[in-house]
C-alpha positions, 0 to 999 in steps of 0.5 A: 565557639560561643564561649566569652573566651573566644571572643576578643573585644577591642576596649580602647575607648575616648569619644562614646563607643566601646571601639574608640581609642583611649587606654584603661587602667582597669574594668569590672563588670557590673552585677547585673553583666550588662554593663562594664566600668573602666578607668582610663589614664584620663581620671575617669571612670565610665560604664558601659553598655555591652549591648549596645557598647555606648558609654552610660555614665561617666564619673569624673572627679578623680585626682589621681590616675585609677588603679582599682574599680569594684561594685557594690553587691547591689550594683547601686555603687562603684568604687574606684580607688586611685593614685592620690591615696583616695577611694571615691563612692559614685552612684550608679544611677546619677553619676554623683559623687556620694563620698571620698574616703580618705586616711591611707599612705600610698596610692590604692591597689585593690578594692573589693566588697565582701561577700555580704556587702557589709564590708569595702576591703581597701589596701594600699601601697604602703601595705595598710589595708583598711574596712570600710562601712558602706552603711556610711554612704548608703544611709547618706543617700537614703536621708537626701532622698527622703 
């Protein structure tokens, strides 16, 4: 007892709390363990406090149904790939929409920064993977903040 695979934890959510009823595509934790994102078959993304199990943030937007989540090593992104063939970068903290990367041929299926953070990882369905520079983004952010 007392080990996190001992515990089983309904996570269907809709209105607010971690105990409502909607289905998800996928989950991951945030850096920082405190917080998990999910995306739901509605298109949205949301973060969720596992303190308190109220839902923080959502991120809506998406034209396609979510099929990937991954955060930035910082924590300060999160990505979420989908069935339109796009990847979208949110900000954590504002819930804003920071870029929409676009180019593959098929719906995204995974996602995943590299160790340093220097490099988003995505690949597809029809067998492309391709690199990404966050530094796009993040600089992008820095500019419209200074």
């Amino acid at each position: 007892s007392g080990h996190l695979s001992d515990v089983e934890v309904d996570f269907r959510v809709s209105s607010g709390s971690l105990f409502d009823s909607v289905l998800f595509q996928r989950v991951k934790f945030h850096p920082n363990g405190n917080y998990l994102a999910t995306g739901s078959l509605d298109r949205s993304c949301q973060l969720w406090d596992l303190v308190s199990g109220n839902a923080v943030r959502i991120f809506t937007g998406h034209k396609g149904i979510i099929t990937s989540l991954d955060f930035s090593i910082d924590g300060r992104f999160l990505v979420s790939g989908t069935t339109d063939r796009c990847v979208y970068v949110w900000d954590v903290s504002s819930g804003a929409l920071m870029a929409r990367l676009d180019g593959h041929d098929g719906d995204i299926r995974s996602i995943c920064f590299s160790r340093e953070g220097d490099v988003l990882a995505t690949g597809c369905s029809g067998g492309i993977v391709k690199l990404w520079d966050p530094k796009r983004w993040i600089e992008a952010t820095a500019d419209e903040s200074g």
